[in-house]
C-alpha positions as CSV (number, residue, x, y, z in Angstrom):
1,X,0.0,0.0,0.0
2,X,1.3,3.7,-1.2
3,X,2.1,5.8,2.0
4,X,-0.3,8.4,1.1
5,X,-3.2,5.8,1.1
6,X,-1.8,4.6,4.6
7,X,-2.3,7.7,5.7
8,X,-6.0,8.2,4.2
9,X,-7.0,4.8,5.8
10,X,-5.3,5.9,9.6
11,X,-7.1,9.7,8.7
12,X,-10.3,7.4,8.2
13,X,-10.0,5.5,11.2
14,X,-9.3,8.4,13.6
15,X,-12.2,10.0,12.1
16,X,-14.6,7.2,13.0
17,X,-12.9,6.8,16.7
18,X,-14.3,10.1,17.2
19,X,-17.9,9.5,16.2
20,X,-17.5,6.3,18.4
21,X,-17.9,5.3,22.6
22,X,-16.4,2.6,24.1
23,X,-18.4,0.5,27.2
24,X,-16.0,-1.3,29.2
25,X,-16.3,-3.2,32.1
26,X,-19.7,-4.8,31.5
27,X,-20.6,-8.2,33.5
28,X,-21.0,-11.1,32.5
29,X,-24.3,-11.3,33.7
30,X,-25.4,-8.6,31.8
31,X,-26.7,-9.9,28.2
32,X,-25.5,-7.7,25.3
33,X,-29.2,-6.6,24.6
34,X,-29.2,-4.8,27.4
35,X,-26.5,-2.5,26.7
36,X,-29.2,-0.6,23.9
37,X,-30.4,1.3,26.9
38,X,-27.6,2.8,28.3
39,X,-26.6,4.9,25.2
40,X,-29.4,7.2,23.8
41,X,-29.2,8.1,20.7
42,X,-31.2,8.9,17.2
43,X,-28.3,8.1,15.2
44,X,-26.6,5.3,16.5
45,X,-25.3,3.5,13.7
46,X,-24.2,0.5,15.3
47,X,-23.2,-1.3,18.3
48,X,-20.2,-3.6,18.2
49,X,-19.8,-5.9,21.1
50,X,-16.4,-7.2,21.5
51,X,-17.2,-10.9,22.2
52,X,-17.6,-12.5,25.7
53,X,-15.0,-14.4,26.8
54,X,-15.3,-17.3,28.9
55,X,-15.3,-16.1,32.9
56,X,-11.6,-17.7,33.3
57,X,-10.7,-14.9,31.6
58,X,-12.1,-12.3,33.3
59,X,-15.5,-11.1,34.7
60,X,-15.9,-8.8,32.4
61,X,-16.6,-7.5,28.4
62,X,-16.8,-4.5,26.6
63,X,-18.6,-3.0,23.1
64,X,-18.4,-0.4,21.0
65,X,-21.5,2.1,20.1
66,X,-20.9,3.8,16.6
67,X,-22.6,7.3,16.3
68,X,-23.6,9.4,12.9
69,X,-20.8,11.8,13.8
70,X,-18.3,13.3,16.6
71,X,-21.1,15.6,17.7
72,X,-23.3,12.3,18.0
73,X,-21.3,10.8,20.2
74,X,-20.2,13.8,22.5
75,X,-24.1,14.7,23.1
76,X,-25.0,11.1,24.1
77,X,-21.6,10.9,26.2
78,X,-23.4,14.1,27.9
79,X,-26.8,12.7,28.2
80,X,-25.3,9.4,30.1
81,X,-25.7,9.7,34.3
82,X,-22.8,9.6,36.0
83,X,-19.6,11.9,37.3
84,X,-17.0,12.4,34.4
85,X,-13.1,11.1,35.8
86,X,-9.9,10.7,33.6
87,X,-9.0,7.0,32.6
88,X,-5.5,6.5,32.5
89,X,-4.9,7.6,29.1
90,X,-6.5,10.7,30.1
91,X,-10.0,10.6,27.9
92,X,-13.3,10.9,29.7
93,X,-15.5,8.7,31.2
94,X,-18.3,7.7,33.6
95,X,-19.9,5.2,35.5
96,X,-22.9,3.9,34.6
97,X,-25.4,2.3,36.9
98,X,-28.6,1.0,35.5
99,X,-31.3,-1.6,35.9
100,X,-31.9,-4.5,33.5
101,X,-35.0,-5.3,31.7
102,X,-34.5,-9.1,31.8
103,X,-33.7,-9.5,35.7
104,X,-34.3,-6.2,37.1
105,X,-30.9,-6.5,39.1
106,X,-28.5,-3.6,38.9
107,X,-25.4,-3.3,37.3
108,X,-22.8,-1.4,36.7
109,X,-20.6,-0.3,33.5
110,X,-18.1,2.6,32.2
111,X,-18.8,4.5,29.3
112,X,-15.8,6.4,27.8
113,X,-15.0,8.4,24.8
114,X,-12.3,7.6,22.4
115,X,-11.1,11.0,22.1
116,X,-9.4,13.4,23.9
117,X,-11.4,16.3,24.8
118,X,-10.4,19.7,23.7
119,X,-9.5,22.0,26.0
Protein backbone atom coordinates (compact mmCIF):
# COMPACT_ATOMS: atom_id res chain seq x y z
CA UNK A 1 0.00 0.00 0.00
CA UNK A 2 1.30 3.74 -1.17
CA UNK A 3 2.13 5.83 2.00
CA UNK A 4 -0.30 8.38 1.06
CA UNK A 5 -3.25 5.81 1.07
CA UNK A 6 -1.82 4.60 4.64
CA UNK A 7 -2.27 7.69 5.73
CA UNK A 8 -5.97 8.20 4.18
CA UNK A 9 -7.04 4.82 5.84
CA UNK A 10 -5.32 5.85 9.63
CA UNK A 11 -7.10 9.74 8.68
CA UNK A 12 -10.29 7.42 8.23
CA UNK A 13 -10.02 5.52 11.18
CA UNK A 14 -9.27 8.37 13.63
CA UNK A 15 -12.21 9.98 12.08
CA UNK A 16 -14.56 7.20 13.01
CA UNK A 17 -12.91 6.81 16.69
CA UNK A 18 -14.27 10.12 17.22
CA UNK A 19 -17.88 9.46 16.22
CA UNK A 20 -17.50 6.25 18.41
CA UNK A 21 -17.88 5.35 22.57
CA UNK A 22 -16.41 2.62 24.11
CA UNK A 23 -18.43 0.49 27.24
CA UNK A 24 -15.99 -1.31 29.23
CA UNK A 25 -16.27 -3.21 32.14
CA UNK A 26 -19.72 -4.77 31.49
CA UNK A 27 -20.57 -8.17 33.50
CA UNK A 28 -20.98 -11.06 32.46
CA UNK A 29 -24.33 -11.33 33.65
CA UNK A 30 -25.45 -8.63 31.79
CA UNK A 31 -26.74 -9.88 28.24
CA UNK A 32 -25.47 -7.67 25.25
CA UNK A 33 -29.19 -6.59 24.62
CA UNK A 34 -29.20 -4.77 27.40
CA UNK A 35 -26.50 -2.55 26.67
CA UNK A 36 -29.17 -0.63 23.92
CA UNK A 37 -30.41 1.29 26.90
CA UNK A 38 -27.56 2.84 28.32
CA UNK A 39 -26.57 4.87 25.17
CA UNK A 40 -29.41 7.18 23.83
CA UNK A 41 -29.20 8.10 20.68
CA UNK A 42 -31.24 8.85 17.24
CA UNK A 43 -28.28 8.10 15.18
CA UNK A 44 -26.60 5.26 16.51
CA UNK A 45 -25.30 3.46 13.71
CA UNK A 46 -24.20 0.53 15.26
CA UNK A 47 -23.16 -1.33 18.33
CA UNK A 48 -20.24 -3.58 18.22
CA UNK A 49 -19.82 -5.90 21.13
CA UNK A 50 -16.40 -7.20 21.55
CA UNK A 51 -17.18 -10.86 22.17
CA UNK A 52 -17.55 -12.53 25.71
CA UNK A 53 -15.00 -14.43 26.80
CA UNK A 54 -15.28 -17.30 28.88
CA UNK A 55 -15.34 -16.13 32.87
CA UNK A 56 -11.65 -17.74 33.26
CA UNK A 57 -10.67 -14.86 31.61
CA UNK A 58 -12.15 -12.25 33.35
CA UNK A 59 -15.54 -11.11 34.70
CA UNK A 60 -15.93 -8.77 32.45
CA UNK A 61 -16.63 -7.45 28.40
CA UNK A 62 -16.82 -4.49 26.61
CA UNK A 63 -18.58 -2.97 23.08
CA UNK A 64 -18.42 -0.38 21.01
CA UNK A 65 -21.49 2.14 20.12
CA UNK A 66 -20.86 3.79 16.65
CA UNK A 67 -22.59 7.30 16.29
CA UNK A 68 -23.60 9.39 12.95
CA UNK A 69 -20.76 11.80 13.85
CA UNK A 70 -18.32 13.34 16.64
CA UNK A 71 -21.08 15.58 17.75
CA UNK A 72 -23.29 12.33 17.99
CA UNK A 73 -21.32 10.78 20.19
CA UNK A 74 -20.19 13.83 22.54
CA UNK A 75 -24.12 14.72 23.14
CA UNK A 76 -24.98 11.09 24.13
CA UNK A 77 -21.63 10.92 26.17
CA UNK A 78 -23.40 14.13 27.89
CA UNK A 79 -26.76 12.73 28.16
CA UNK A 80 -25.32 9.41 30.12
CA UNK A 81 -25.68 9.72 34.25
CA UNK A 82 -22.76 9.64 35.99
CA UNK A 83 -19.56 11.92 37.28
CA UNK A 84 -17.05 12.35 34.35
CA UNK A 85 -13.12 11.09 35.77
CA UNK A 86 -9.92 10.67 33.62
CA UNK A 87 -9.00 7.04 32.63
CA UNK A 88 -5.46 6.55 32.52
CA UNK A 89 -4.94 7.57 29.14
CA UNK A 90 -6.51 10.75 30.07
CA UNK A 91 -9.99 10.58 27.88
CA UNK A 92 -13.33 10.94 29.70
CA UNK A 93 -15.49 8.72 31.22
CA UNK A 94 -18.31 7.66 33.56
CA UNK A 95 -19.86 5.18 35.48
CA UNK A 96 -22.93 3.92 34.60
CA UNK A 97 -25.38 2.35 36.93
CA UNK A 98 -28.61 1.04 35.48
CA UNK A 99 -31.31 -1.64 35.93
CA UNK A 100 -31.90 -4.53 33.46
CA UNK A 101 -34.95 -5.29 31.72
CA UNK A 102 -34.54 -9.11 31.76
CA UNK A 103 -33.69 -9.50 35.74
CA UNK A 104 -34.26 -6.22 37.14
CA UNK A 105 -30.91 -6.54 39.05
CA UNK A 106 -28.48 -3.64 38.94
CA UNK A 107 -25.41 -3.26 37.31
CA UNK A 108 -22.77 -1.36 36.66
CA UNK A 109 -20.61 -0.28 33.47
CA UNK A 110 -18.06 2.58 32.17
CA UNK A 111 -18.78 4.50 29.26
CA UNK A 112 -15.81 6.37 27.78
CA UNK A 113 -14.96 8.44 24.76
CA UNK A 114 -12.30 7.55 22.39
CA UNK A 115 -11.10 10.99 22.10
CA UNK A 116 -9.42 13.35 23.90
CA UNK A 117 -11.42 16.31 24.77
CA UNK A 118 -10.37 19.69 23.69
CA UNK A 119 -9.48 22.00 25.99
Amino acid sequence: MHPYQMLEVEKTIQEAKKASLYLHRIPHNVPSQELKGVITGDRIMFCSVFGQPPKKLGPYYSAEVVLSSQEEANQAFDNVNGDIVKDKMGLSQKMVEFKMMSSGSVSRLYVRKNVQDRQ
